[in-house]
PyMOL commands that place a pseudoatom at each C-alpha (Angstrom):
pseudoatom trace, name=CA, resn=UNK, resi=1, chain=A, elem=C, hetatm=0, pos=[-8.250, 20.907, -22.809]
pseudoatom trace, name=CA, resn=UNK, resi=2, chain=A, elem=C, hetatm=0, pos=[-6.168, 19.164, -20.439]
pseudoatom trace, name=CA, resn=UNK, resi=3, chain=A, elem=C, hetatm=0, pos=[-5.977, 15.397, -19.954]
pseudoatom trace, name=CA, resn=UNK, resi=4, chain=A, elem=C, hetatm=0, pos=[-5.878, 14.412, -16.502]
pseudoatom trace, name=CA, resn=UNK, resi=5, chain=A, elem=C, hetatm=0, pos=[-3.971, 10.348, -15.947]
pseudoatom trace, name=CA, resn=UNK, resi=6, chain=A, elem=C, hetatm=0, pos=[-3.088, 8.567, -12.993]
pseudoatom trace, name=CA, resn=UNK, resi=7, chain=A, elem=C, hetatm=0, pos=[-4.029, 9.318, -9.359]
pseudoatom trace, name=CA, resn=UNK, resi=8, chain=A, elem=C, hetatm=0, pos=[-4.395, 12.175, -7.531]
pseudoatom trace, name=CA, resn=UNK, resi=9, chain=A, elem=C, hetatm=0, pos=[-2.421, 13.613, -5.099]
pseudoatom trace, name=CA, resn=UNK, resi=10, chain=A, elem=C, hetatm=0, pos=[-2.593, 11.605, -1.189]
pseudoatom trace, name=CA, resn=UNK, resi=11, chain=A, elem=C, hetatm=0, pos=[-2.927, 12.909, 2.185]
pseudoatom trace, name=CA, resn=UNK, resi=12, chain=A, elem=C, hetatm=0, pos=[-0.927, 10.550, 4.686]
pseudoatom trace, name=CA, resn=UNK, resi=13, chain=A, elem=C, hetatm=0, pos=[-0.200, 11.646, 7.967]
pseudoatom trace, name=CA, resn=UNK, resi=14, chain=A, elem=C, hetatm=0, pos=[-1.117, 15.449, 7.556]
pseudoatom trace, name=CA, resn=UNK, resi=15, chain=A, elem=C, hetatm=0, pos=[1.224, 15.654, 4.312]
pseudoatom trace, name=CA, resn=UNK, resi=16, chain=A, elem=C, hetatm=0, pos=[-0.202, 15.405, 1.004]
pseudoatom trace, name=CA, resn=UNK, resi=17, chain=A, elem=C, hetatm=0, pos=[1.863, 13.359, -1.534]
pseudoatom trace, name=CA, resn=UNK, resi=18, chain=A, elem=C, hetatm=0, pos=[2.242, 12.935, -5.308]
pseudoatom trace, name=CA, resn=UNK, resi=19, chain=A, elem=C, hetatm=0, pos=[5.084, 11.268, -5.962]
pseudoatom trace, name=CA, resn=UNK, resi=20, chain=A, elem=C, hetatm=0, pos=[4.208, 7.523, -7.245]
pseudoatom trace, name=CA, resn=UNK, resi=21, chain=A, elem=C, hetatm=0, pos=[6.311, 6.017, -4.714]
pseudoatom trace, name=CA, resn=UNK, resi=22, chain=A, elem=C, hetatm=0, pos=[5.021, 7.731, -1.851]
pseudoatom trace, name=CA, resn=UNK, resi=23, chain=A, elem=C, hetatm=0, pos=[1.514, 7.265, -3.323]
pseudoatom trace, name=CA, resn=UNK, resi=24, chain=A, elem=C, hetatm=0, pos=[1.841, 2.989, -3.807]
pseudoatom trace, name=CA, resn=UNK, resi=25, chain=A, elem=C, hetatm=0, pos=[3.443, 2.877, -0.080]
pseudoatom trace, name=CA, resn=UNK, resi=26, chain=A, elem=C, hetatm=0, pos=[0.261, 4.922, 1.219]
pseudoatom trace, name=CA, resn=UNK, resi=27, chain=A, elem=C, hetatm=0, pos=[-2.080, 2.170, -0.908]
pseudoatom trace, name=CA, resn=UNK, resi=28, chain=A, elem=C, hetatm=0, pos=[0.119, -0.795, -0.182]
pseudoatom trace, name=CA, resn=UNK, resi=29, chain=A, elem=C, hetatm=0, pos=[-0.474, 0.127, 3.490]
pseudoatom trace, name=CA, resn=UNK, resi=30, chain=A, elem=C, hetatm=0, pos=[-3.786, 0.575, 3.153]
pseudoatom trace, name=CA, resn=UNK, resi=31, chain=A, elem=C, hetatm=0, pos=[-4.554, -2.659, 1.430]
pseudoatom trace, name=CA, resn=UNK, resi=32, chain=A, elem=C, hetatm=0, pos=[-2.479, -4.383, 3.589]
pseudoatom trace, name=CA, resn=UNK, resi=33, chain=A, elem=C, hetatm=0, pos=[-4.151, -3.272, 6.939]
pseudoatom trace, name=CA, resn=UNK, resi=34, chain=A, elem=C, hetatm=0, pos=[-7.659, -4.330, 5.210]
pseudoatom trace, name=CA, resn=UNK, resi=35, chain=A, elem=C, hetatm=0, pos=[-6.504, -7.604, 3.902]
pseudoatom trace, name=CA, resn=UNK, resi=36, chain=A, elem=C, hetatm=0, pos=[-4.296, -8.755, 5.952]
pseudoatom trace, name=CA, resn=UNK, resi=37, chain=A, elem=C, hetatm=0, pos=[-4.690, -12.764, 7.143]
pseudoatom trace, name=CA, resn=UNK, resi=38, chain=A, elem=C, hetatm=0, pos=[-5.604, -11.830, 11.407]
pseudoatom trace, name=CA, resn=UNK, resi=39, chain=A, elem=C, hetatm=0, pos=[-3.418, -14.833, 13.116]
pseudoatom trace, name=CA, resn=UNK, resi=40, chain=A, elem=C, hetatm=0, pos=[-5.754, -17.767, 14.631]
pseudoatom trace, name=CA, resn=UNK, resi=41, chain=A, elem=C, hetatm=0, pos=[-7.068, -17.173, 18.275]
pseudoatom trace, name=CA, resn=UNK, resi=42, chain=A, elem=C, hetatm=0, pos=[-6.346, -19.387, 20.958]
pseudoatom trace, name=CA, resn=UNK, resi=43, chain=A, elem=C, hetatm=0, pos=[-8.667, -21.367, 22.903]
pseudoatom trace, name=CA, resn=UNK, resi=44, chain=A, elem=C, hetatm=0, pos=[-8.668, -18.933, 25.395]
pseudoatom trace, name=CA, resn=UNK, resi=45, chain=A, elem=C, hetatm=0, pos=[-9.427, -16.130, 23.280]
pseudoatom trace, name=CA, resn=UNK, resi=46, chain=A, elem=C, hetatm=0, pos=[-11.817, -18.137, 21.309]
pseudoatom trace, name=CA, resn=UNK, resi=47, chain=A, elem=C, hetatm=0, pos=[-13.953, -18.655, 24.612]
pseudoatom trace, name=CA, resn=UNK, resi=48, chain=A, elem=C, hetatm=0, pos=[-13.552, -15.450, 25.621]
pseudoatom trace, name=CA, resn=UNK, resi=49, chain=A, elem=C, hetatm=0, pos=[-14.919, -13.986, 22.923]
pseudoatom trace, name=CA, resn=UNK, resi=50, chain=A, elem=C, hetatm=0, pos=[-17.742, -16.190, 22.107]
pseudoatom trace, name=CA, resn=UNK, resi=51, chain=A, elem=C, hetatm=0, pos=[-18.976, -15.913, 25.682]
pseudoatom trace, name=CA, resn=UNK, resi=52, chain=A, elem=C, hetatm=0, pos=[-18.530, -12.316, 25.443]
pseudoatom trace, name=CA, resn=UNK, resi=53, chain=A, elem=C, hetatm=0, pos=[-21.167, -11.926, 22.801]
pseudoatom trace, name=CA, resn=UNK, resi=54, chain=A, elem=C, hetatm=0, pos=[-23.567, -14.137, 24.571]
pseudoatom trace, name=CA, resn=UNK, resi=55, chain=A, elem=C, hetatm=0, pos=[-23.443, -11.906, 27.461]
pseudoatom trace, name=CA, resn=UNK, resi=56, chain=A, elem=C, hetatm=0, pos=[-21.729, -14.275, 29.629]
pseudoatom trace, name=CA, resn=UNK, resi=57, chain=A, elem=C, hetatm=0, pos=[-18.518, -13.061, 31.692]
pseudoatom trace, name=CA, resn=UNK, resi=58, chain=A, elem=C, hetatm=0, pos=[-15.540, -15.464, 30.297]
pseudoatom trace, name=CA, resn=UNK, resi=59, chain=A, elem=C, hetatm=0, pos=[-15.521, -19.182, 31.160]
pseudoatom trace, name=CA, resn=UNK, resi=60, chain=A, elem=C, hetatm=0, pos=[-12.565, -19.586, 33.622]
pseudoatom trace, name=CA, resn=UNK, resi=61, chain=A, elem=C, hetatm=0, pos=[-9.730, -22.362, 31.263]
pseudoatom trace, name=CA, resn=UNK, resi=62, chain=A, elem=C, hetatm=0, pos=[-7.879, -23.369, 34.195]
pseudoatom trace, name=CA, resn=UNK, resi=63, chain=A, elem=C, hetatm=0, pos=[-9.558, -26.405, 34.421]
pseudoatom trace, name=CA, resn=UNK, resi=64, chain=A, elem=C, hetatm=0, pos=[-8.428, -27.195, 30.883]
pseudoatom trace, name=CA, resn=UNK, resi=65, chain=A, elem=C, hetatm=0, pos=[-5.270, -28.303, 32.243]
pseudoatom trace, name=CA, resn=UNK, resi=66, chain=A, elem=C, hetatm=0, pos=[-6.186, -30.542, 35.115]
pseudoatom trace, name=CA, resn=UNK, resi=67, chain=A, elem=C, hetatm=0, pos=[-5.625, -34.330, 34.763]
pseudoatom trace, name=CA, resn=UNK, resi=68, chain=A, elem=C, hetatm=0, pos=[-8.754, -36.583, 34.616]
pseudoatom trace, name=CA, resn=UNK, resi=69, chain=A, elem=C, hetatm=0, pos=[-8.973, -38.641, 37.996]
for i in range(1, 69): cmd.bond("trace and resi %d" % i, "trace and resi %d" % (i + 1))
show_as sticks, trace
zoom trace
């Protein structure tokens, strides 16, 4: 009877891969694109969004940057 340790063999890209290098850069990138910190959204992206899910069309933010008369 044979013992079987470590992983098995990865497909990445249409190649399959065993080596443990190959195999830790094919989970590293994995993790990575799962766990990744997403950078903060602007204001305008922020509204744009958020109105988006309410079903509104998104809030115009020129007049963000108009001076107070």
């Amino acid at each position: 009877m044979t013992e079987n340790i470590g992983l098995a063999p990865l497909n990445s890209e249409g190649q399959t891969h065993s080596d443990p290098v190959s195999k830790d850069n094919i989970l590293n990138k994995q993790f990575e694109s799962v766990f990744s910190k997403p950078s903060p959204l602007s204001y305008k992206q922020l509204a744009k969004s958020s109105m988006s899910k309410l079903g509104h069309p998104p809030m115009p933010t020129n007049h963000l940057h108009r001076s107070r008369r």
